[in-house]
C-alpha positions in Angstrom: 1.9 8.3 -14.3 0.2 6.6 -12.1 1.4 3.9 -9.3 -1.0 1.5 -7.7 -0.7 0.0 -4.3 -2.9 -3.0 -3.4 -2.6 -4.1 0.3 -2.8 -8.0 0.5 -2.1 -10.8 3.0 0.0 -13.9 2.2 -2.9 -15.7 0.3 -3.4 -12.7 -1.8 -6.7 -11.0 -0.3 -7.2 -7.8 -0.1 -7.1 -6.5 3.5 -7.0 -2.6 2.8 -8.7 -0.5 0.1 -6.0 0.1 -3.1 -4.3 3.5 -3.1 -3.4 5.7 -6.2 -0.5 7.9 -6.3 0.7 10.1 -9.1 3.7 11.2 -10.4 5.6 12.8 -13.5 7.5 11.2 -15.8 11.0 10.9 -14.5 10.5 12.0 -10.4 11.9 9.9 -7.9 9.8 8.6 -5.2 10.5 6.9 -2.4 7.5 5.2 -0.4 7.0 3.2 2.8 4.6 0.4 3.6 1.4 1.7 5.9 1.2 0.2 9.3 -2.2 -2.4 9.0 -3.9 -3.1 12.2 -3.9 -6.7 13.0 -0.9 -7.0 10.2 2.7 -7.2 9.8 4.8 -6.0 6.7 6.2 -8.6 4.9 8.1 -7.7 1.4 7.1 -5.8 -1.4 6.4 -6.8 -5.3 8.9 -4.0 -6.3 11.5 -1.5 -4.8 9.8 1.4 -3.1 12.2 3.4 -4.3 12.0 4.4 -8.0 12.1 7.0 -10.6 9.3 6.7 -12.5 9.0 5.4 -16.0 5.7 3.9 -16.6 2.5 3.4 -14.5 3.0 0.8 -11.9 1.1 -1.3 -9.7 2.9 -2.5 -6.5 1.6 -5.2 -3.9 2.3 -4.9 -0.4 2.1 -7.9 1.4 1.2 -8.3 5.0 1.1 -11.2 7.6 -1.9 -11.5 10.0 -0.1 -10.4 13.6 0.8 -12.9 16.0 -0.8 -11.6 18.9 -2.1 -8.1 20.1 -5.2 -7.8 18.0 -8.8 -8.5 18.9 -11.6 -10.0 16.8 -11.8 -6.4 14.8 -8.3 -6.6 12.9 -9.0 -9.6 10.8 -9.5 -9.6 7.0 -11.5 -6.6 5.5 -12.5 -5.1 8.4 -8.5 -4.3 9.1 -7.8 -0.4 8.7 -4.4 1.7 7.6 -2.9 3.9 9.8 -1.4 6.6 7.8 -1.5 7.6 4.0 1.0 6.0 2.0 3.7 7.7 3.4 6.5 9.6 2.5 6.2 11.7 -0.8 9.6 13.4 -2.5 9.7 15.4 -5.4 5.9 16.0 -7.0 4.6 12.4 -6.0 1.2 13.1 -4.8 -1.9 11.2 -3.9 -4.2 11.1 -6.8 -6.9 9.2 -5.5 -8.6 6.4 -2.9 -10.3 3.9 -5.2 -13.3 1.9 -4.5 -12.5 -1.6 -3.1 -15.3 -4.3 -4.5 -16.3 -7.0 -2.1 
């Protein structure tokens, strides 16, 4: 199956390209939120934590930083530290898709 995670601010814009993961029909997976330059995690569309059933798509929201960020972390030209994050079981990245601007 696979799960989707879209990277958004609070208005709903994208500010980081989607990620695919993949996983087999009853593994559980546990992920964590990708530190965002410029951004803050905010909440999550779904538990990050769950054995998986279906495919899923899962929005990550962010809020733009209070301070600390120069002119380079605002909207799409904000980058991801990190993959996605922790992987149990035989959750795996499947791929990076393209993000259309």
């Amino acid at each position: 199956h696979t799960i989707t995670f879209i990277y958004q601010d609070t208005e709903g814009n994208e500010i980081a390209e989607r990620t695919q993961m993949f996983a087999d029909y009853g593994e559980y997976c546990e992920f964590e939120a990708p530190e965002i330059k410029g951004y803050t995690f905010k909440e999550s569309s779904r538990n990050l934590n769950l054995t998986i059933m279906n495919d899923y798509t899962i929005k990550l929201t962010y809020e733009k930083a209070a301070s600390g960020c120069s002119s380079g972390c605002s909207g799409r030209s904000a980058h991801m530290s990190g993959i996605l994050i922790l992987l149990v079981g035989g959750c795996f990245l499947l791929k990076k898709s393209k993000k259309e601007i």
